[in-house]
C-alpha positions as CSV (number, residue, x, y, z in Angstrom):
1,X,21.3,-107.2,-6.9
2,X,21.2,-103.4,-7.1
3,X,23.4,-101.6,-9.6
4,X,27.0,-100.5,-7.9
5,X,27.5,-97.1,-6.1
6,X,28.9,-94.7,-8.9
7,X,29.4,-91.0,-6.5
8,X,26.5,-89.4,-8.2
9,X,23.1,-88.9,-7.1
10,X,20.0,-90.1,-9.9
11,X,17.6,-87.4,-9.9
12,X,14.4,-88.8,-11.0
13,X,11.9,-87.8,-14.0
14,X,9.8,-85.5,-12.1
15,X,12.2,-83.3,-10.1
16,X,14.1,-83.2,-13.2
17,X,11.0,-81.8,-15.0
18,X,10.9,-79.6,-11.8
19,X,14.2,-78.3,-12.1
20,X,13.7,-76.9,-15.4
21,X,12.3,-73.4,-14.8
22,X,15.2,-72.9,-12.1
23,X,17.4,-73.7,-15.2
24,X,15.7,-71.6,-17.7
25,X,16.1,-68.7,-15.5
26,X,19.7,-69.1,-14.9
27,X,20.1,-69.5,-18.0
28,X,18.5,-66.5,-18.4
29,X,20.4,-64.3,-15.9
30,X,23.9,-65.6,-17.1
31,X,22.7,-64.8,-20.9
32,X,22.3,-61.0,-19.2
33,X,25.2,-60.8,-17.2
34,X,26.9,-61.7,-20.3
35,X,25.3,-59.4,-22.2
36,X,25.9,-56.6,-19.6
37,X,29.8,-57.4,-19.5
38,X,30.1,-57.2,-23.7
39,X,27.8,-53.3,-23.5
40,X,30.4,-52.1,-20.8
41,X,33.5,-53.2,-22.4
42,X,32.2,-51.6,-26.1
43,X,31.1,-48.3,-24.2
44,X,34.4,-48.7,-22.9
45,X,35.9,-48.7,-26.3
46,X,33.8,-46.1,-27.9
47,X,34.6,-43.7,-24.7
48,X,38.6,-44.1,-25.6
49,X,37.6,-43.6,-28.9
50,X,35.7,-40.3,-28.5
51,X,38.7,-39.0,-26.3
52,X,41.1,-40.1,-29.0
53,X,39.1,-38.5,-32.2
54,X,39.4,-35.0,-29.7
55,X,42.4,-35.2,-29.2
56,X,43.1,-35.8,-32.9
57,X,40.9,-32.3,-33.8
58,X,43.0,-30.9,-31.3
59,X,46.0,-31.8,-33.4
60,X,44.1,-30.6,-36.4
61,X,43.4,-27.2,-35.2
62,X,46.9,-26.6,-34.0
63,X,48.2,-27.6,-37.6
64,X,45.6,-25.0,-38.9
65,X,47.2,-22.1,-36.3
66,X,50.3,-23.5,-37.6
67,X,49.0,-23.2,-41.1
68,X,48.0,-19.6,-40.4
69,X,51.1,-18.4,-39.7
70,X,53.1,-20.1,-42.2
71,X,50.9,-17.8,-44.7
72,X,51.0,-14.8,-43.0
73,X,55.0,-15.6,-42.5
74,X,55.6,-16.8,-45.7
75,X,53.5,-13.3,-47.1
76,X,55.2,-10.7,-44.5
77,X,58.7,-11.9,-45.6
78,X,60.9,-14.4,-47.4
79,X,62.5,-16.0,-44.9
80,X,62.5,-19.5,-44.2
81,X,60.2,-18.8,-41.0
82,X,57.3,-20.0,-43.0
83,X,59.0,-23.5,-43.9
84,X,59.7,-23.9,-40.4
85,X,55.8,-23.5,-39.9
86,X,55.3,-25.3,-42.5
87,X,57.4,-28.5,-41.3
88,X,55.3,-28.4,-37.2
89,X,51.6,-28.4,-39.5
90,X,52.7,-31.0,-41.4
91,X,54.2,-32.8,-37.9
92,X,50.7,-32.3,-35.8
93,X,49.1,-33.6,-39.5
94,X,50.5,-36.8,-39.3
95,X,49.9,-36.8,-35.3
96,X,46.3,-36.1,-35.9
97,X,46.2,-39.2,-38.5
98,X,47.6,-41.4,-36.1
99,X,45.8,-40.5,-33.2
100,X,42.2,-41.0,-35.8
101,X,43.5,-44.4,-36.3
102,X,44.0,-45.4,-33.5
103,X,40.1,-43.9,-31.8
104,X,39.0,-46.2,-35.8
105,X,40.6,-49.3,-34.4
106,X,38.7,-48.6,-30.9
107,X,35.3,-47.5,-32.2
108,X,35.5,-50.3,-33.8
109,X,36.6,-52.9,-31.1
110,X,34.2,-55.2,-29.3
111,X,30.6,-56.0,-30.5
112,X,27.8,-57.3,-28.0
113,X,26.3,-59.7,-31.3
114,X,27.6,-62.7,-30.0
115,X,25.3,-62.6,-26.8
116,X,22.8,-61.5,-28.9
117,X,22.7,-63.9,-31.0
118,X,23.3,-66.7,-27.8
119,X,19.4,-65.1,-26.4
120,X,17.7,-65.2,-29.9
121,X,19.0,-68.7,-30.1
122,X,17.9,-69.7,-26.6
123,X,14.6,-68.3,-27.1
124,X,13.8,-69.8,-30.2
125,X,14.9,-72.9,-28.4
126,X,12.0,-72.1,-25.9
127,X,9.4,-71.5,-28.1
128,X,10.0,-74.2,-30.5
129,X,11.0,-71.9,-33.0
C-alpha cells in the first residue's frame, strides 16, 4: 500500500536541486530590500538630526546676541536690564542643550549592521566560507 495522503506535495531531489538558484536569489533580493529599508530609516534619523543640531546653533547664536547686550547693558548702566539679558542667554542655553541631545539621540538611532552582517553571513554560507 502507498503511504496516506498528508496535503502536501513531495518535491523530488532534482527539482529541489533546481529550485535552489530561484532561492538564492530571493534570498538575495529580500537581504537588499532589507538592507534598503534600514539605509532610509538611518538617513531618516541623521536628516532630523541635522535639522535639530541647526536649530540648536540657532539657539546658540541668539544666547550670544543675548550675551552681547547683556555687556553692553550691563557697561552703559547699572540697572538690572543686563540680568534680565542675562536670565533669556542663559534660557536659549539650556534650549540649545536640549535640542543637541535630542539631534545625539537621533544621530545616533538606527544602524544598517544587522543586515550587513545577515549578507556577509549568507555569503560565506555560499562560498563555503
Amino acid at each position: 500500500m502507498s503511504e496516506p495522503y498528508t496535503g502536501k506535495e513531495r518535491k523530488g531531489l532534482f527539482r529541489l536541486i533546481a529550485e535552489v538558484p530561484t532561492l538564492i536569489v530571493q534570498l538575495f533580493r529580500d537581504e537588499l530590500e532589507s538592507f534598503k529599508q534600514e539605509i532610509a530609516k538611518k538617513v531618516k534619523g541623521v536628516a532630523i538630526g541635522a535639522g535639530l543640531f541647526a536649530v540648536a546653533a540657532f539657539f546658540l547664536v541668539l544666547m550670544v546676541v543675548m550675551l552681547l547686550i547683556a555687556a553692553v547693558s550691563g557697561l552703559a548702566t547699572v540697572v538690572p536690564t543686563w540680568a534680565a539679558a542675562l536670565i533669556v542667554a542663559g534660557g536659549l542655553l539650556v534650549l540649545a542643550v536640549i535640542v543637541a541631545l535630542i539631534a545625539l539621540a537621533q544621530f545616533k538611532k538606527g544602524d544598517p549592521g544587522k543586515t550587513v552582517e545577515s549578507v556577509k553571513k549568507d555569503v560565506a554560507t555560499i562560498t563555503g566560507n
